[in-house]
C-alpha positions in Angstrom: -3.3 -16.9 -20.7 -4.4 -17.1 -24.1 -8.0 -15.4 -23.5 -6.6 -12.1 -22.0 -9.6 -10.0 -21.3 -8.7 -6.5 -21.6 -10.3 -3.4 -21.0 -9.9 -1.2 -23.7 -8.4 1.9 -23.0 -12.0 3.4 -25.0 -14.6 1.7 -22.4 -13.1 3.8 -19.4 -15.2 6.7 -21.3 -18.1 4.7 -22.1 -18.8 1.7 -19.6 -21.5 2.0 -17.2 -19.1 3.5 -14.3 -20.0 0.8 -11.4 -19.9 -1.9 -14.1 -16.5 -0.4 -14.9 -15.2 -0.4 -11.6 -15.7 -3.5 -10.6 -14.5 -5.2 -13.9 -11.0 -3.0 -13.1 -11.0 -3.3 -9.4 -11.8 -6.9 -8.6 -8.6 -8.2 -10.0 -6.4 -6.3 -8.5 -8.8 -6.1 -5.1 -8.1 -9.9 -5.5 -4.3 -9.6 -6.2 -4.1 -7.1 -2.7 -5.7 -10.0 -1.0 -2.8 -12.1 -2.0 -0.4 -9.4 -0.8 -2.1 -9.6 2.3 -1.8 -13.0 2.5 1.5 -13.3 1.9 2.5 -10.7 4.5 0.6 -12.3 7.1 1.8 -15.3 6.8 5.2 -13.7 7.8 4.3 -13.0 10.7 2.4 -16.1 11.5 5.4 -18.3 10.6 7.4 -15.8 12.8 5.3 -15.9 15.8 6.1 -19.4 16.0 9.5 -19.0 16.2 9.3 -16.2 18.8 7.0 -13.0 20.3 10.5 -11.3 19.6 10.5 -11.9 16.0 7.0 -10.8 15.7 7.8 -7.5 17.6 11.3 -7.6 15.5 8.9 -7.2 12.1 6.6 -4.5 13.8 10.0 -2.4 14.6 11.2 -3.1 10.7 7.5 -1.9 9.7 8.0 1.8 9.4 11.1 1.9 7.1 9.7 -1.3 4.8 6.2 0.6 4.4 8.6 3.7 3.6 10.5 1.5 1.0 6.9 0.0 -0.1 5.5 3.6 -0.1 8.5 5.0 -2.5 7.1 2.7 -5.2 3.5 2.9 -5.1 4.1 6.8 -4.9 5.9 6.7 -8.4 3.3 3.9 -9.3 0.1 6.5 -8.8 2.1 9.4 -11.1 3.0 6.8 -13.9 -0.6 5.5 -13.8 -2.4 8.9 -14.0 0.4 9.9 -16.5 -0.6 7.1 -18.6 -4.2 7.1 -18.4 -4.1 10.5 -19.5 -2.0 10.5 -22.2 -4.3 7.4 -23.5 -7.7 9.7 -23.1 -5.6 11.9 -25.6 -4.7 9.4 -27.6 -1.1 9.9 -27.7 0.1 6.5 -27.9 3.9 8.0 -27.8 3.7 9.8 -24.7 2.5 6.7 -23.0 4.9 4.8 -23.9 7.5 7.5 -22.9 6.0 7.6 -19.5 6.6 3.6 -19.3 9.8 3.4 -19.9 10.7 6.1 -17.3 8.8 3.9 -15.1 11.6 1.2 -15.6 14.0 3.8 -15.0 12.8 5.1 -11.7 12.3 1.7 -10.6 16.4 1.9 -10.6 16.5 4.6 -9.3 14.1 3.5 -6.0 16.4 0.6 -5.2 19.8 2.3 -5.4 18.0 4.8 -2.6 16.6 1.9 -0.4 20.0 -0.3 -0.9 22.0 2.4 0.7 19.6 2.8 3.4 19.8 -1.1 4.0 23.7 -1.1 4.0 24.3 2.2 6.1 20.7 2.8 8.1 19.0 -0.3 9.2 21.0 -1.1 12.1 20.5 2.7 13.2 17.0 3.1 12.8 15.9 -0.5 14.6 18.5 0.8 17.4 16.1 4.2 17.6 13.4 2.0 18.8 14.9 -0.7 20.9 18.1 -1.8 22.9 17.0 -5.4 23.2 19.1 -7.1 21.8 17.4 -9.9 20.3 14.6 -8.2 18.7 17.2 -5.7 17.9 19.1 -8.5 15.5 16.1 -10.5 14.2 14.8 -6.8 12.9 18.3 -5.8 11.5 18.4 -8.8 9.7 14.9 -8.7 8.2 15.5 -5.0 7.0 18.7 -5.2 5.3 17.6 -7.9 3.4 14.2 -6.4 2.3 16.0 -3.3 1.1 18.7 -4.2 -0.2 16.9 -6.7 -2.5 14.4 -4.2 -3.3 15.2 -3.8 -7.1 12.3 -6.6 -7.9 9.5 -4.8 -5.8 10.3 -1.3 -7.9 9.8 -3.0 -11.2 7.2 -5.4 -10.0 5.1 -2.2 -8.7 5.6 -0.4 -12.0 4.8 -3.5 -14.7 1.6 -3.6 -12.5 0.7 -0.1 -12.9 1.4 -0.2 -16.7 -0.8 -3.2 -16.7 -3.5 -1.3 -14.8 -3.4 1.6 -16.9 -4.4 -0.2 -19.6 -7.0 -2.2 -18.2 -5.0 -5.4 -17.9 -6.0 -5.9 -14.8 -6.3 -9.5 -14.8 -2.8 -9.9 -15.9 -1.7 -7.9 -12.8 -3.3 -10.1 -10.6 -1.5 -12.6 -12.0 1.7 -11.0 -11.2 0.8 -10.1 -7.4 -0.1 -13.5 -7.0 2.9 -15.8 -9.0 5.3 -13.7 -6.2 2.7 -14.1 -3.1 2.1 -17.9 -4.0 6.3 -18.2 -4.3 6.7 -16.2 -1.3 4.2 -18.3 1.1 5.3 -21.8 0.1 9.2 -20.6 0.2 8.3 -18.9 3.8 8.5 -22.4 5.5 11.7 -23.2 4.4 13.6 -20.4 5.2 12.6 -19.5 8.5 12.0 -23.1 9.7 14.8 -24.7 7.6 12.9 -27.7 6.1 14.6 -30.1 3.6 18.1 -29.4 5.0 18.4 -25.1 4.8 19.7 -23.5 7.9 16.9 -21.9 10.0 17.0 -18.2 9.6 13.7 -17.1 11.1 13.3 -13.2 10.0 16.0 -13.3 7.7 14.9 -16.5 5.8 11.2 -14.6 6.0 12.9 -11.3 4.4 14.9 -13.9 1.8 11.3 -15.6 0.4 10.2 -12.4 0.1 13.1 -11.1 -2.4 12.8 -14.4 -4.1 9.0 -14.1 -4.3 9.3 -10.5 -5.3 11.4 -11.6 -8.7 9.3 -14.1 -9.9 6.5 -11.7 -10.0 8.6 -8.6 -11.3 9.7 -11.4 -14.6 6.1 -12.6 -14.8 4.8 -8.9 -15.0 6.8 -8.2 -17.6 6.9 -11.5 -19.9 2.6 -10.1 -19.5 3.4 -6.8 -20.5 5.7 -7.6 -23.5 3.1 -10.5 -24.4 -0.5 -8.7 -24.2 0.4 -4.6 -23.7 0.4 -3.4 -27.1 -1.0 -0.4 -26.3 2.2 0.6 -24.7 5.6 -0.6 -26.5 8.5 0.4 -24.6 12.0 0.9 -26.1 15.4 1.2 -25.0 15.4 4.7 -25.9 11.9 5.1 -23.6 14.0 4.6 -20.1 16.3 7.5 -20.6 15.8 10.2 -17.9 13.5 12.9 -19.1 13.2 15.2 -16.5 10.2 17.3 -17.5 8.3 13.3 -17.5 10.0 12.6 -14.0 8.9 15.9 -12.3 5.3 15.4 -14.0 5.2 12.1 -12.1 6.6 13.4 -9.0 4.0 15.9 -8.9 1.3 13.4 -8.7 2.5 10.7 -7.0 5.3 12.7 -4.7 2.1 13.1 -2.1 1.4 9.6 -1.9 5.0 8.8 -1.3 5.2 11.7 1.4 1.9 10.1 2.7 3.5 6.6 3.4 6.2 8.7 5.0 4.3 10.2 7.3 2.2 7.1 8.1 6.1 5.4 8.3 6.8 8.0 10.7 3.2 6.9 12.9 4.5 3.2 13.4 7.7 4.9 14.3 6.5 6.9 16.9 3.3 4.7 18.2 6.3 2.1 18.4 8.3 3.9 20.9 5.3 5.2 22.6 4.2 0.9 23.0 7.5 0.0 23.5 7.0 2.1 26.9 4.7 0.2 28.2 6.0 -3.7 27.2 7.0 -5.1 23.9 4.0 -7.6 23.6 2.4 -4.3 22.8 4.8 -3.4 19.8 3.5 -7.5 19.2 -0.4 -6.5 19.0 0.1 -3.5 16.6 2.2 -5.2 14.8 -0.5 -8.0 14.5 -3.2 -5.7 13.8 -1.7 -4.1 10.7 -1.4 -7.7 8.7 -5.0 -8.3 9.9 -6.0 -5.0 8.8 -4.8 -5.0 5.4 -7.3 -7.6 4.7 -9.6 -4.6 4.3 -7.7 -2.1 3.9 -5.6 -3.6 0.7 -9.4 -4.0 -1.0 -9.6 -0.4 -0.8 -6.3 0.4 -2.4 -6.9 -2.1 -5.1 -10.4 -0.2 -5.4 -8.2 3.6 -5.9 -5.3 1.7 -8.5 -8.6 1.1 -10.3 -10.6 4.4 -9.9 -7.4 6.8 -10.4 -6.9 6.1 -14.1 -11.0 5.9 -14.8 -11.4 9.1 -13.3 -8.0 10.4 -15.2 -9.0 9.3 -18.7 -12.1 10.7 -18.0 -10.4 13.7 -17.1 -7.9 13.8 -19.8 -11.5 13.2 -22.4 -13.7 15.9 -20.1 -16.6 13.8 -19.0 -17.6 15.3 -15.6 -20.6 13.2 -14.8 -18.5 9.6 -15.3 -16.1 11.3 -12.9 -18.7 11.6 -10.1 -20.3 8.4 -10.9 -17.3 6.9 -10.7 -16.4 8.6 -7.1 -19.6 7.6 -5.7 -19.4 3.8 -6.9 -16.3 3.9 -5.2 -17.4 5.3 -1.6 -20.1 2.6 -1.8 -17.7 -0.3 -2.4 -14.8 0.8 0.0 -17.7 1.2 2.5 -18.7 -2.4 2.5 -15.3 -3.4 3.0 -14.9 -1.0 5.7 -17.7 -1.9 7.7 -17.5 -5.8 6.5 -13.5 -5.2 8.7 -16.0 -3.3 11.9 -17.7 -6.5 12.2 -15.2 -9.5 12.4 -12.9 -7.0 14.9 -16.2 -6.1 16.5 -17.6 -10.0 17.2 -14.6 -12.1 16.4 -11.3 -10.4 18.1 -9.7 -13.4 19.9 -10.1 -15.4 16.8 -8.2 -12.9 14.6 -5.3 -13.0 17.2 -5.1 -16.4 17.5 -3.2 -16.9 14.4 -0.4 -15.6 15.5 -0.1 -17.9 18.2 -0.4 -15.1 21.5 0.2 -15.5 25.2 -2.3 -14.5 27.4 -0.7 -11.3 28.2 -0.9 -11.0 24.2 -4.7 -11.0 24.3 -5.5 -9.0 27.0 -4.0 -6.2 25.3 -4.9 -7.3 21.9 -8.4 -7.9 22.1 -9.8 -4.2 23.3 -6.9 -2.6 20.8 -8.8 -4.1 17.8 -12.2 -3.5 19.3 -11.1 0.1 19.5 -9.2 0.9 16.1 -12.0 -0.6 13.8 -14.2 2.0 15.4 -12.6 4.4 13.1 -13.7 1.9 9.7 -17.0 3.5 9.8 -15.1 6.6 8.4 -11.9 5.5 6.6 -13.7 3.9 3.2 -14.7 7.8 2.7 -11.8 9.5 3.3 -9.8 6.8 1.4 -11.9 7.0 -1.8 -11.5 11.3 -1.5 -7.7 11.1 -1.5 -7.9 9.0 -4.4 -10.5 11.3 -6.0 -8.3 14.4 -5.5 -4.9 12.4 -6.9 -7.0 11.6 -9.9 -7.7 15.3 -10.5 -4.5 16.8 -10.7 -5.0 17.9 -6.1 -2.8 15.3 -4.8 -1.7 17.9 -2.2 -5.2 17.4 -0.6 -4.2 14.0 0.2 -1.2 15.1 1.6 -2.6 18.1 3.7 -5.4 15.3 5.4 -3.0 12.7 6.0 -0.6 15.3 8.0 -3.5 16.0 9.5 -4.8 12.8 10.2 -1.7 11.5 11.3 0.9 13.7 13.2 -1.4 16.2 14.2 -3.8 14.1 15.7 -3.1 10.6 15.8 0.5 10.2 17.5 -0.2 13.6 20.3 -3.9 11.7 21.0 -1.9 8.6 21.8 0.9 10.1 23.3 -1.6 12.3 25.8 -3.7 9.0 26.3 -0.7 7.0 27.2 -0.1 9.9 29.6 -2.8 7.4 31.7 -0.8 4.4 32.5 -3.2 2.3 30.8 -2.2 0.7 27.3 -5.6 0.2 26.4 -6.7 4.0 26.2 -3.9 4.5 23.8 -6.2 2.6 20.7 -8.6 5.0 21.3 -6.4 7.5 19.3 -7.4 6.2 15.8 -11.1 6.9 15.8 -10.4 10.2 17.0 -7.7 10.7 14.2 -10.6 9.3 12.0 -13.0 12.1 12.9 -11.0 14.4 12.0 -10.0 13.1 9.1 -13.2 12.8 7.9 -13.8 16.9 8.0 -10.9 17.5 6.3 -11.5 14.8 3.4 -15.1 16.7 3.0 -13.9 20.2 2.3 -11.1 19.5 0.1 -12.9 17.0 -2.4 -15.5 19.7 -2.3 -12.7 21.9 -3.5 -11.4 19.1 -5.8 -14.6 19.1 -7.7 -15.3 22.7 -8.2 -11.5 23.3 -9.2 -12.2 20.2 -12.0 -15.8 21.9 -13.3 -13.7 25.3 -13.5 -11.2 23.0 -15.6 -13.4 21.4 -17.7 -15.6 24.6 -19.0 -12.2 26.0 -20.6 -11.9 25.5 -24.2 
């Protein structure tokens, strides 16, 4: 660790903007693939114990990606904060901004732990009255939440580290708790070397564990190599006018994993009408999924502070640059996803160990959803784009849109059918229409920021 390569704060205004990019993106692109990893490897350890406790992790889905969502939400409004106040060089106010970060990162957990305690056993019920997926899902979900405290800190040490350009260093961190979550998975959930066998709740345990050893190793790396932003004792006090600053930006991504929370929820019950191997397959899709979807998100926790320190130091033709460097790279990924769900279905399954009945309803559902891919790396990159520039209610507006507007009624009038297999057809709709949407408000984004920048 002694060759740290950082980015300096400077060279988001003057690299060559692809070049850039990349040098901020790969890292953490490659850090997301670890968190990818790691998450499917739940569920492949899981399936082996039971279908149930792979549908039991599918039913815990919604409020975990709700839990997940409440951090990276914050995460996007202390990043953009930052960036920003680096463009203006105000050193102080960044370092103001980061230790709020620690404090909301308190505050997130506190939240989620009362939810564990009084709401998991409510919420899995809402979905199920099985009783053993019912129990392996309660399990899983009060343990996640209430030993959330290390995924809030290690989501904001990552975002400090991002916003700096430290990139590296927060691959490190994704990866010291995805490497101690995978080897600890076995263990748990099997009960090697003489543990009890606990199957989702030893699954939900390594992940706690997992997420502590990267929440200390972020911060021994921001302590070490961050000198750009010092934080104090006196930096975590609440400031409120700091806190509603960060809300503003990153409340729309939090109400965004809400809503897309909300779509498990509801595509759960609507699969759960049909048989539970179905809850299985969607289940199964979304860790495949995120091996090209997480890419993507890496990409934006790269492009949102280059396009807000060039924001913050009013260099309009780096943002655009930077905006269409990213379309081109999420697109690759995209359509990279369209052709191993396109040729290689049954493979992708297979891990997870499926019945028969597993595939037949597996194999068409990811043929269908990846038909929407062609459009997502787009629509992803805009939301990012108008977050960046100050319009995160864009992001908000298209996801509603996307999502409970035209997602969960599509599937609900498809399942109308009888067939579980027309029901997948719902997402390249929803993509369509997404697409539109994305269009005109980045379209607005853009001539709102030229209007910006040509006031003194």
């Amino acid at each position: 660790m002694a060759n740290v390569k950082r980015i300096d704060s400077s060279r988001m205004g003057e690299m060559n903007e692809g070049k850039l990019l990349l040098s901020m993106a790969v890292p953490i692109m490659l850090s997301m693939l670890v968190q990818a990893l790691y998450n499917i490897v739940d569920s492949i350890f899981v399936a082996r114990v039971s279908e149930d406790c792979l549908s039991a992790l599918s039913l815990a889905f919604p409020a975990q990606n709700v839990m997940i969502g409440l951090g990276t939400g914050t995460g996007v409004g202390v990043s953009t904060l930052v960036s920003r106040a680096l463009g203006r060089r105000d050193g102080r106010q960044a370092s103001r901004v980061a230790g709020i970060a620690v404090f909301l990162s308190v505050c997130c957990w506190a939240l989620m732990a009362l939810f564990g305690v009084f709401g998991a056993d409510v919420f899995i019920h809402s979905q199920t009255d099985l009783a053993n997926i019912h129990q392996y899902a309660d399990d899983y979900l009060r343990i996640v939440t209430i030993g959330s405290l290390f995924l809030y800190l290690e989501v904001s040490v990552e975002r400090l580290l991002q916003s700096t350009g430290l990139t590296r260093l927060s691959m490190w961190t994704q990866m010291i708790g995805a490497v101690t979550n995978i080897i600890l998975d076995p263990f748990f959930i099997f009960g090697w070397c003489g543990l009890p066998a606990m199957g989702t709740a030893g699954a939900a345990i390594a992940t706690v564990i997992g997420q502590s050893f990267a929440a200390a190793a972020g911060f021994f790396f921001h302590f070490r190599y961050n000198r750009e932003l010092p934080i104090q004792l006196r930096d975590c006090l609440p400031d409120w006018e700091i806190i509603r600053d960060i809300y503003r930006i990153g409340f729309p991504s939090i109400v965004m994993m809400v809503i897309a929370s909300f779509t498990n929820y509801a595509m759960n019950i609507i699969l759960v009408g049909f048989t539970s191997t179905a809850i299985a397959v969607y289940g199964s899709y979304f860790k495949i999924q995120s091996f090209f979807f997480m890419p993507v998100f890496g990409l934006n926790n790269a492009l949102i502070p280059i396009i807000g320190y060039n924001y913050g130091a009013r260099k309009k033709e780096r943002i655009y640059n930077t905006f269409k460097f990213g379309v081109l790279y999420a697109s690759f990924f995209m359509l990279l996803g369209l052709m191993l769900f396109q040729l290689f279905p049954q493979m992708l399954l297979g891990i997870f160990n499926p019945s028969e009945h597993m595939l037949s309803i597996g194999v068409p559902a990811l043929r269908r959803i990846s038909l929407s891919y062609i459009l997502a790396g787009f629509c992803i990159v805009a939301g990012a784009t108008c977050q960046a520039l100050d319009r995160s209610m864009y992001s908000l507006f298209v996801s509603v849109l996307r999502q409970l507007l035209a997602l969960v009624p599509a599937a609900w009038l498809l399942a109308q059918t009888g067939d579980v297999n027309m029901v997948w057809w719902a997402f390249p709709i929803a993509e369509i229409i997404s697409l539109v949407a994305s269009a005109l408000f980045l379209r607005s984004a853009f001539r709102g920021m030229e209007r910006t920048l040509r006031e003194p």
